[in-house]
DOLUM-153073 format. One line per 10 residues: number of its first residue (from 1); for each residue x negated, y negated, z negated of C-alpha. Coordinates in pm, whole numbers, plus 50000, padded with zeros to 5 digits. Layout:
N
NUM> X/Y/Z | ...
END
This chain:
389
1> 59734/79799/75120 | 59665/79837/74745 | 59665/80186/74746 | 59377/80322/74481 | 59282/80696/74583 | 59090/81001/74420 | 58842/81214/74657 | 59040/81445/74808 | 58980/81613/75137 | 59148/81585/75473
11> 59328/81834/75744 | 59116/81805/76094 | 59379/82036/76302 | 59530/81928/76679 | 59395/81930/76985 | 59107/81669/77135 | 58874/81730/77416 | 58494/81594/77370 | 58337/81604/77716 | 58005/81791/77745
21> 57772/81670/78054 | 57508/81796/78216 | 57313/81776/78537 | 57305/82139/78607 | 57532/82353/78507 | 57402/82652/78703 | 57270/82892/78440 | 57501/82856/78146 | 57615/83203/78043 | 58029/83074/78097
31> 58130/83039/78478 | 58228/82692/78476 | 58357/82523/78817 | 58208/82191/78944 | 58361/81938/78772 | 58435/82109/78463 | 58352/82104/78095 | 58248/82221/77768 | 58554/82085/77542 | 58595/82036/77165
41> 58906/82123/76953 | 59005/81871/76656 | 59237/81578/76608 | 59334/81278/76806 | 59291/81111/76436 | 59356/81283/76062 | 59644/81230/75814 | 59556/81213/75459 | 59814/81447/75298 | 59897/81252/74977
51> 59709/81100/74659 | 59678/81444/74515 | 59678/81756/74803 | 59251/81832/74909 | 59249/82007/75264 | 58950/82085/75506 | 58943/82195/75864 | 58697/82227/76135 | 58614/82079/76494 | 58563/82414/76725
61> 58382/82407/77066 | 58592/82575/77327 | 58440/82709/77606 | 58122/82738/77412 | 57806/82977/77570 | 57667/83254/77409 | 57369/83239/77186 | 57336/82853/77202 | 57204/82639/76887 | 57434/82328/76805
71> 57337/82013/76681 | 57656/81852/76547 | 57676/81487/76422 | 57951/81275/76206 | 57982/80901/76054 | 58227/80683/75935 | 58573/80830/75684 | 58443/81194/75796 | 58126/81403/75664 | 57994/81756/75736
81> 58063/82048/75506 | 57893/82290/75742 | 57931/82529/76039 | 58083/82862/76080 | 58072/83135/76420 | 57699/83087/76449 | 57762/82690/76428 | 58011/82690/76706 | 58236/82549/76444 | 58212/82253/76245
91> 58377/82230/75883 | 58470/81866/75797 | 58622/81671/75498 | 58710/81299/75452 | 58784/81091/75121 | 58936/80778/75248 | 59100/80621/75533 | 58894/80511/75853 | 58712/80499/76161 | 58493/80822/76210
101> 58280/80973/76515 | 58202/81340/76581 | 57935/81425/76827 | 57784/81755/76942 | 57501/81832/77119 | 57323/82188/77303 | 57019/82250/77547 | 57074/82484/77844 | 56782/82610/78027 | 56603/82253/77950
111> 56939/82013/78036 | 57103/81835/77757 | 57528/81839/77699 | 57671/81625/77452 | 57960/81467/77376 | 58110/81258/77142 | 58475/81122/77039 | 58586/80838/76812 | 58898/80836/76643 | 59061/80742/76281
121> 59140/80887/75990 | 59466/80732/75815 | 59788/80845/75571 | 60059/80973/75775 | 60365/80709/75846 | 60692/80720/75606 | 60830/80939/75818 | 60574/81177/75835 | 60559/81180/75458 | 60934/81213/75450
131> 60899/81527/75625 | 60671/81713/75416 | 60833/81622/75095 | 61180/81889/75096 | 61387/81650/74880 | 61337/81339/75079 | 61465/81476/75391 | 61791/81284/75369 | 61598/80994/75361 | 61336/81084/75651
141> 61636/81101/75881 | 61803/80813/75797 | 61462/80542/75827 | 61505/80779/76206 | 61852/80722/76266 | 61894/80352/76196 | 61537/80241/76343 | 61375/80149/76011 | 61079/80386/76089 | 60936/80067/76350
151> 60936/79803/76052 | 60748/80007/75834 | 60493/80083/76063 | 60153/79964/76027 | 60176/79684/76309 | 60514/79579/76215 | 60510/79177/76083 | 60720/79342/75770 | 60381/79524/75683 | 60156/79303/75829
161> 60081/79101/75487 | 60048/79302/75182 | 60185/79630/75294 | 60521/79778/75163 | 60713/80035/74844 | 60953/80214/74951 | 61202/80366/74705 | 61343/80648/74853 | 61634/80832/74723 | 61609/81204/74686
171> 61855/81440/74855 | 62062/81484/74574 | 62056/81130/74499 | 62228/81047/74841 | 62479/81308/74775 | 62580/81196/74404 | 62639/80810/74582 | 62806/80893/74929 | 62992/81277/74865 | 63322/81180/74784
181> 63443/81465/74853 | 63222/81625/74653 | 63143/81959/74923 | 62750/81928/74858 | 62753/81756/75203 | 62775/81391/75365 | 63055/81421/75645 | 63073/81108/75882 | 63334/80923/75706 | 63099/80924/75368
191> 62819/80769/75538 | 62820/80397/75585 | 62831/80253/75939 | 62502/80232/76118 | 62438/79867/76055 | 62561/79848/75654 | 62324/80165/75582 | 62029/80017/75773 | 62095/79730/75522 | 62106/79952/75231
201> 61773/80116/75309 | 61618/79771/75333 | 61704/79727/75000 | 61499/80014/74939 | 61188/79840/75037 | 60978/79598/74847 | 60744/79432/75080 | 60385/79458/74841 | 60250/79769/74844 | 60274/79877/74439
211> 60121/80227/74316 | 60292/80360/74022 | 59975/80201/73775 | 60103/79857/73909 | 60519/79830/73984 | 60570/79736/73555 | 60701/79400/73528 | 60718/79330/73891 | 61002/79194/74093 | 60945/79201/74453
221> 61154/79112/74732 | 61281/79359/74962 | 61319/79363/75360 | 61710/79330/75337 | 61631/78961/75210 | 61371/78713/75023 | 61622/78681/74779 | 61718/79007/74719 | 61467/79137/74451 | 61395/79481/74222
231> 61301/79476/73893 | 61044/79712/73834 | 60938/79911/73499 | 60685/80177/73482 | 60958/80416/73465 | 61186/80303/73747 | 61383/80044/73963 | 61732/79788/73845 | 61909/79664/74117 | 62188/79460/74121
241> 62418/79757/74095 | 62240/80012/73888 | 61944/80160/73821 | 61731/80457/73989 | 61409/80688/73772 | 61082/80795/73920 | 61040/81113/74071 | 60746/81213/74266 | 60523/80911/74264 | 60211/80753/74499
251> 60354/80936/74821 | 60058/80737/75037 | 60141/80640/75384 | 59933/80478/75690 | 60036/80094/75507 | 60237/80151/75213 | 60348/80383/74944 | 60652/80568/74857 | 60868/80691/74519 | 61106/80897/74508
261> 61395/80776/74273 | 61702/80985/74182 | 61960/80712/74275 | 62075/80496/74555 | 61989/80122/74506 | 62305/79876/74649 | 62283/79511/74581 | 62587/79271/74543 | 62725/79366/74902 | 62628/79432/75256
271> 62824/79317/75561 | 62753/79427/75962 | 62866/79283/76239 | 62786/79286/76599 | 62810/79099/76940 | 63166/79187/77051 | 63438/79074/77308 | 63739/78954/77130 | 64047/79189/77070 | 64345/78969/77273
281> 64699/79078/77232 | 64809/78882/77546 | 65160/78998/77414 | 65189/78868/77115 | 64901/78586/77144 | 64686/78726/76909 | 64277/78779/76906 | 64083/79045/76663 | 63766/79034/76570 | 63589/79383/76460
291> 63362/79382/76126 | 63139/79669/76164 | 63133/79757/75795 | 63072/79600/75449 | 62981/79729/75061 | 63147/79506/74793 | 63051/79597/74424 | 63367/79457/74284 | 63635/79471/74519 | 63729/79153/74768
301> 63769/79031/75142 | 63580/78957/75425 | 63604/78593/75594 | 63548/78518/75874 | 63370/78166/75985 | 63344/77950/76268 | 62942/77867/76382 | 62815/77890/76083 | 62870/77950/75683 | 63004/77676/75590
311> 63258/77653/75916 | 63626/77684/75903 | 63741/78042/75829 | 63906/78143/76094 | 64042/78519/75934 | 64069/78720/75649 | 64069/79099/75622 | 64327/79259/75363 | 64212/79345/74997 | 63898/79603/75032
321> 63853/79824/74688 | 63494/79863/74569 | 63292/80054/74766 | 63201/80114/75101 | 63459/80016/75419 | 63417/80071/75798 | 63262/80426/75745 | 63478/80605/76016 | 63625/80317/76191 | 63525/79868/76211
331> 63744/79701/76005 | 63949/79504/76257 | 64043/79134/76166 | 64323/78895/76312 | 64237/78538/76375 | 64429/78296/76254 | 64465/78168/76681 | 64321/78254/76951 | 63986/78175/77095 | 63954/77928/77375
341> 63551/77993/77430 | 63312/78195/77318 | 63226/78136/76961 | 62939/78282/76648 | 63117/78408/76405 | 62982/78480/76076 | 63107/78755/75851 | 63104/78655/75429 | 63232/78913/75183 | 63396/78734/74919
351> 63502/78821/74558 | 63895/78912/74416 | 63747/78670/74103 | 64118/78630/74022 | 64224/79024/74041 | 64552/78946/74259 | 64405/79097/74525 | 64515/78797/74772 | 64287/78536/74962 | 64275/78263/74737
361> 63958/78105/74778 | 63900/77736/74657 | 63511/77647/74597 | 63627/77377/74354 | 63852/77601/74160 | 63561/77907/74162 | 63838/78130/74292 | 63750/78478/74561 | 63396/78302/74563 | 63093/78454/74821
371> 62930/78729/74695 | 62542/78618/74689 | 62233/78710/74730 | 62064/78846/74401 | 62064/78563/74142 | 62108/78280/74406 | 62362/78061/74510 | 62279/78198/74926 | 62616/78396/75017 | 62590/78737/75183
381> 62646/78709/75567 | 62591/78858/75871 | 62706/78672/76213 | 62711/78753/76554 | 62849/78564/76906 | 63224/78654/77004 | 63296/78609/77421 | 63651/78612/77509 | 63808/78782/77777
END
């Protein structure tokens, strides 16, 4: 993670019991039950708040005797400010990320107690960090609601390499892009379908982890695709479609970094589609497939393909206007026959290059060509397997 940080300190609050042992535990001045303990009060780990926020806090002994001298003990990403209550409390800080150990000792009536607990000090996750920043709340909920929170994590292969940027849209920034209605609020049918806006997110996230002294001039791929890249300025981000302004800047997380920009970043288009049953109108012989949802720029059609891209299209959706489609509802799709086995079935948005807002695609002619991926000649797809009744 190239993630540069100032000293700053770090919140020790929760709850974590440090085990205090002793052979005799007969003349302590608390009434403690066989099998019992002396316990400590801190943190399972610590989150560093940000680049810029300093916080302290304090490991506590519990049920602690009366009139008792404490030896208390730290190493690793933690160090000792000092003791409070007559040095039943211990006042910590930390100044980076890392492992750290705690460890307390007291004599009663000759017998030693001690205990000690190792944990880690690390930035909160994205979706910590979402939470504590007001104006990225919109954003918080939707790395939650479309399960984008797991590929960011620390563990995740996405991260694994060189860590991650996410560019995350403020509130108002989501509203501007998806409140057609313009009410100051996102009702279902202005929010894209689950799968296109776990897509668009994606394209939110550059996969190197770049603080704001190092995104000028860079043009990283994103998780959406290898091929879909940001250009990157000291200012802000241009996408494909647009361009988005830092905000709040060097929002540290546990393997990555966030901005907040004040737009929504789309590429060319985005197309969903899931595992499905075929549609069969046994009536009139006729088989639908559903297309979860798509995102053109410009306007076009979705085809649909037999196997694989370059299999025979098998069914064409009507003329889609720029924008987002399948918002409230799929957008359903009748094959040109009907399917005698199960079948993949790969979904391509392609242009209207022609403006007659019919189907007329001819790869020699350059006509209702593939939308693509960046500035490549790859076509935007998605595909997934069709069973039949």
């Amino acid at each position: 993670m190239h993630i540069r940080t100032s000293p700053l300190y770090l919140l020790l609050a929760g709850l974590l019991a440090i085990t205090l042992t002793a052979c005799d535990q007969s003349s302590q001045n608390v009434d403690l039950e066989p099998g019992s303990n002396l316990t400590l009060l801190g943190p399972d780990s610590l989150n560093i708040p940000n680049f810029d926020s300093t916080a302290s806090g304090e490991y506590q002994i519990r049920a602690f005797t009366i009139d008792q001298e404490y030896e208390w003990s730290t190493s690793g990403a933690i160090t000792q400010e000092g003791t409070r209550r007559d040095g039943e409390n211990l006042m910590v800080s930390s100044s980076s990320p890392g492992p750290y150990t705690v460890s307390v000792t007291t004599t009663i009536d000759g017998e030693e107690y001690s205990g000690t607990v190792n944990a880690e000090a690390d930035y909160p996750t994205v979706g910590e960090q979402a939470t504590k920043y007001n104006q990225l709340s919109t954003f918080g909920s939707l790395l939650l609601d479309t399960g984008l929170v797991g590929p960011l994590s620390s563990d995740s292969p996405e991260s694994a390499i060189n860590g991650w940027t996410a560019f995350a849209p403020s509130n108002q920034a989501f509203l501007d892009a998806l409140d057609a209605s313009g009410n100051g609020e996102l009702e279902n049918d202005e929010v894209p379908a689950p799968g296109v806006l776990a897509k668009v997110l994606q394209y939110h996230v550059a996969l190197d982890s770049l603080t704001s002294t190092e995104v000028a001039g860079a043009t990283p791929s994103t998780l959406l695709h290898p091929e879909e890249t940001l250009s990157l300025s000291g200012s802000g981000v241009e996408a494909t479609n647009g361009t988005a302004a830092f905000e709040t800047v060097d929002i540290a997380t546990n393997d990555g970094v966030v901005h907040e920009i004040d737009g929504v970043l789309l590429p060319a288009s985005i197309v969903s589609i899931n595992d499905q049953t075929v549609i069969r109108d046994t009536d009139d012989n006729v088989d639908s497939v559903e297309v979860e949802g798509i995102y053109v720029q410009d306007g076009g059609f979705v085809a649909l393909h037999e196997d694989s891209p370059s299999g025979d299209i098998i069914g064409v959706s009507d003329y889609l206007e720029a924008g987002f489609h399948g918002n409230a509802s799929p957008i359903g799709i009748e094959l040109d026959s009907q399917l005698s086995d199960s079948t993949t079935v790969v979904a391509m948005p392609h242009e209207d290059t022609n403006g007659d807002q019919q189907f007329t695609f001819d790869p020699n002619l350059g006509t209702d060509t593939p939308y693509t991926r960046g500035d490549s000649n790859t076509p935007v797809v998605d595909s997934a397997r069709v069973a039949v009744p």
